[in-house]
Legacy VTK file of the C-alpha trace (Angstrom):
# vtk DataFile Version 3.0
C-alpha trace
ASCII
DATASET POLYDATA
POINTS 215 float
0.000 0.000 0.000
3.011 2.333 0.621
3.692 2.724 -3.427
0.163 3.432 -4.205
-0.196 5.981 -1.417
2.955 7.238 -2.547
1.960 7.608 -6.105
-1.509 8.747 -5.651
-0.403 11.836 -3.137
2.002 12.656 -6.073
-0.509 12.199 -8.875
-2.888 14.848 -6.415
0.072 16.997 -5.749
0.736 17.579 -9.620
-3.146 17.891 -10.711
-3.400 20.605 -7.639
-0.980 22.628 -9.580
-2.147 22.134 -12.994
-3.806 25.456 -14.641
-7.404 25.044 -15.485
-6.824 24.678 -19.137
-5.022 22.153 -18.890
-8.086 19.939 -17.653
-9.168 19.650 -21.367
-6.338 18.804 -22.986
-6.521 15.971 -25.422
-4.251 12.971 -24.349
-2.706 9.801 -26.243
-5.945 7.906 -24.709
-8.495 9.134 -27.058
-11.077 9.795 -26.566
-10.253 11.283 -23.485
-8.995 15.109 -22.807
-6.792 14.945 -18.899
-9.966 15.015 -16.842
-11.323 11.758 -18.223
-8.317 10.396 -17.360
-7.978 11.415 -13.986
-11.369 10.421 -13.871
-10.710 6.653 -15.455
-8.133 6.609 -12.384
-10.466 7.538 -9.752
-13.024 4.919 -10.970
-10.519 1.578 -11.169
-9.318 2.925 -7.632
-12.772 3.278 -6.710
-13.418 -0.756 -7.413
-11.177 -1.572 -4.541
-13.593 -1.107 -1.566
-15.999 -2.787 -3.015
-14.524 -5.967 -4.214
-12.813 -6.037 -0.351
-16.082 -5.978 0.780
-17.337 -8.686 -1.369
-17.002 -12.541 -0.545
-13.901 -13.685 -1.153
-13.377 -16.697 -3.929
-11.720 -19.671 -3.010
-8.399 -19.558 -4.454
-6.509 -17.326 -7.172
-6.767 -18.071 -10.814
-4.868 -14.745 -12.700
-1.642 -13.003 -11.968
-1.195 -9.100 -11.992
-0.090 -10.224 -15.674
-2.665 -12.421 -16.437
-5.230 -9.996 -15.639
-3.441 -7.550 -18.313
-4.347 -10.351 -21.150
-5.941 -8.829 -24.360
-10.142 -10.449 -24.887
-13.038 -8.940 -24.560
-12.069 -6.369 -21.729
-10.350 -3.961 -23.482
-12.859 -4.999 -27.261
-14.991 -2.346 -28.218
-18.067 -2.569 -26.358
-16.172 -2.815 -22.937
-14.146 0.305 -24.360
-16.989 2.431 -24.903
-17.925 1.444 -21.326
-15.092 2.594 -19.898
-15.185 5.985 -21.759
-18.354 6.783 -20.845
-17.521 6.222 -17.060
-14.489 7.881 -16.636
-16.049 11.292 -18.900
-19.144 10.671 -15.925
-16.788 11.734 -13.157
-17.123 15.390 -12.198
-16.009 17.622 -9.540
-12.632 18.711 -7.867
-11.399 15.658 -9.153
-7.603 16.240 -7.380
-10.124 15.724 -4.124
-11.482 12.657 -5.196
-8.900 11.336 -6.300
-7.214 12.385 -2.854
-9.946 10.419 -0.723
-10.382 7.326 -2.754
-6.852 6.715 -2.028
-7.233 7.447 1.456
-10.487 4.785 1.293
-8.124 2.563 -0.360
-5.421 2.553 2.135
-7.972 2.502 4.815
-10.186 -0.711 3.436
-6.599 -2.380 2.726
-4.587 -1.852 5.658
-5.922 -4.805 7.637
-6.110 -7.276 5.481
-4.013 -10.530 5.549
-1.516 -11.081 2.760
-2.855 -13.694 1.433
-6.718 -12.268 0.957
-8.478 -13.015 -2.547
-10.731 -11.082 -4.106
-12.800 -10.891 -7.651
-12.613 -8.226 -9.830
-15.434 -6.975 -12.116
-13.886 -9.208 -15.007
-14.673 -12.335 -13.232
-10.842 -12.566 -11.998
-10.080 -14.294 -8.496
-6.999 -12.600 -7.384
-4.694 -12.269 -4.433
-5.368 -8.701 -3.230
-1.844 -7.655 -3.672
-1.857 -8.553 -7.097
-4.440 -6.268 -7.929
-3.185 -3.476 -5.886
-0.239 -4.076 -8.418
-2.547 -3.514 -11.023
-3.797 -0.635 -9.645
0.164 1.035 -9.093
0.233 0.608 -12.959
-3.074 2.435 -13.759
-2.004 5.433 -11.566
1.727 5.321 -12.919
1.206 5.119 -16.477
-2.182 7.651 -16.572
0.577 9.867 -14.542
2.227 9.963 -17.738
-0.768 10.136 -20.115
-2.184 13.233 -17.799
1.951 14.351 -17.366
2.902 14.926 -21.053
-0.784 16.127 -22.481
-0.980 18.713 -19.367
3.176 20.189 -20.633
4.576 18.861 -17.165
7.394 16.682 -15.960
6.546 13.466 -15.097
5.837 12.767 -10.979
6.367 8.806 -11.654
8.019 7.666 -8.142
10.436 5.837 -7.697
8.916 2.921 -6.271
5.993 3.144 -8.258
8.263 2.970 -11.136
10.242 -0.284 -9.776
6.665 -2.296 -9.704
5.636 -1.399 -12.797
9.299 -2.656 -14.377
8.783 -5.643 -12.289
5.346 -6.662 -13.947
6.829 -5.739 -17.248
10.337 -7.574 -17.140
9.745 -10.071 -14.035
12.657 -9.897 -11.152
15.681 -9.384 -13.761
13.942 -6.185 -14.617
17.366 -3.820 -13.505
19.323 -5.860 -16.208
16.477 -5.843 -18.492
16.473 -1.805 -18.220
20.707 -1.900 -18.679
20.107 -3.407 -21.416
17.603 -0.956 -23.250
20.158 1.972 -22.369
19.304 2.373 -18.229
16.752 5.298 -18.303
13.452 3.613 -16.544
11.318 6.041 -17.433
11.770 5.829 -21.203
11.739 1.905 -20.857
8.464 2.305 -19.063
7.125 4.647 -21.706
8.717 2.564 -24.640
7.507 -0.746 -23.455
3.696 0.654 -22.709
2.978 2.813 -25.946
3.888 5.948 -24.424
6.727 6.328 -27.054
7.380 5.823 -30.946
8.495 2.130 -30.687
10.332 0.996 -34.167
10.713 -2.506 -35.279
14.230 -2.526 -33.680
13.127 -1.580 -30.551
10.566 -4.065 -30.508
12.873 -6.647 -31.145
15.040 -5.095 -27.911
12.401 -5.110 -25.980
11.529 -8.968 -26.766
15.406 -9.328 -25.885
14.936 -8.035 -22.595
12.122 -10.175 -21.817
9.077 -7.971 -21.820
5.757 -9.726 -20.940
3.050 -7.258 -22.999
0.381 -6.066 -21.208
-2.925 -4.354 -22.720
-3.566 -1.448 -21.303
-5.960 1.356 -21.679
LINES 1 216
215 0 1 2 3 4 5 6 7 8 9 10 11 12 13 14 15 16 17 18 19 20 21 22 23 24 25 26 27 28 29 30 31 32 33 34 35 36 37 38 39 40 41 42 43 44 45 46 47 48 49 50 51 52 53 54 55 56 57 58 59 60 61 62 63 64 65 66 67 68 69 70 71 72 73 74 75 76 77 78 79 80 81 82 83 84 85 86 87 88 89 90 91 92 93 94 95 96 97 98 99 100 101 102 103 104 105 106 107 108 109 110 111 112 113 114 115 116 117 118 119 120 121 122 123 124 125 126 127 128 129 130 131 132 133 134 135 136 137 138 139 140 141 142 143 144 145 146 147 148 149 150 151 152 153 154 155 156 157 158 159 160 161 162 163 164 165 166 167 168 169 170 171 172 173 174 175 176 177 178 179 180 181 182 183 184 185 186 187 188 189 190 191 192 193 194 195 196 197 198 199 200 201 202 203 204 205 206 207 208 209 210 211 212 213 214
């Protein structure tokens, strides 16, 4: 929970400071302008509480990978679904944002490592894997919501370390040697935040990405 307080206090701290302008700024995740973002991340934070306060299922059947797998959660009609949600959020949205993170920790913070939960997908998960899940949406919107606003990124560092993990698995340092060091451009390159030739594709492969499908 520390990383995705971390992250989310420095996700609020940079949408605090953005002009108002900025707000409707078209990003890389069309159709959506920065507040439809911010407000895609305040929804899949917002499905937390609830599936905590669900019944648990009986064991875990996807990994924070597995749960990134390309069907009919990220096909058109689930797409328009998600659109329409995240353009339904209104308000100071650096406020909500602020307290579903706080509800997050709060819902979180006493329960045992090894608790399971379902996710709106039908996945039975270990908790911690989809609090992983949930690191990446914040970390990687951060970006999306960073370079349409004209700000430097506020990745952390930790934030930054799980998300490398899921992408290159635990020899994700040499994996980001390898693609010249800088783990914010990997991150970027290896998500579709960046221009990503054939060559670097192939690199990438090298290094042992695992592709996720992301929003």
């Amino acid at each position: 929970m520390t990383t995705l307080d971390a992250e989310c206090a420095a996700f609020v701290h940079a949408l605090r400071a953005l002009p108002d302008h900025a707000w409707e700024r078209p990003t890389r995740c069309e159709p959506w302008t920065v507040r439809d973002v911010v407000g895609h991340v305040v929804t899949v934070l917002g499905r937390v509480p609830v599936m905590v306060a669900a019944a648990a299922p009986a064991s875990a059947e996807v990994s924070a990978t597995g749960y990134y797998r390309a069907d009919d959660r990220f096909g058109a009609e689930a797409n328009t679904e998600r659109v329409r949600v995240a353009q339904a959020v209104t308000g100071d949205l650096a406020t909500r944002l602020a307290d579903i993170a706080a509800e997050v920790r709060d819902v979180c913070s006493g329960e045992p490592d090894d608790r399971l939960v379902r996710t709106r997908h039908g996945d039975a998960m270990l908790l911690g894997d989809f609090l992983l899940t949930r690191i990446v949406e914040a970390a990687v919107h951060g970006l999306d919501v960073a370079d349409a606003a004209g700000v430097p990124p506020w990745l952390t560092e930790t934030a930054g370390e799980r998300v490398l993990g899921l992408l290159f698995g635990p020899a994700w340092r040499e994996s980001v040697a390898a693609l010249g060091g800088d783990p914010l451009t990997v991150i970027r390159t290896a998500t579709g935040r960046a221009p990503v030739t054939p060559t670097d594709q192939q690199s990438l492969e090298a290094a042992g990405l695992r592709p996720l499908t992301l929003g």
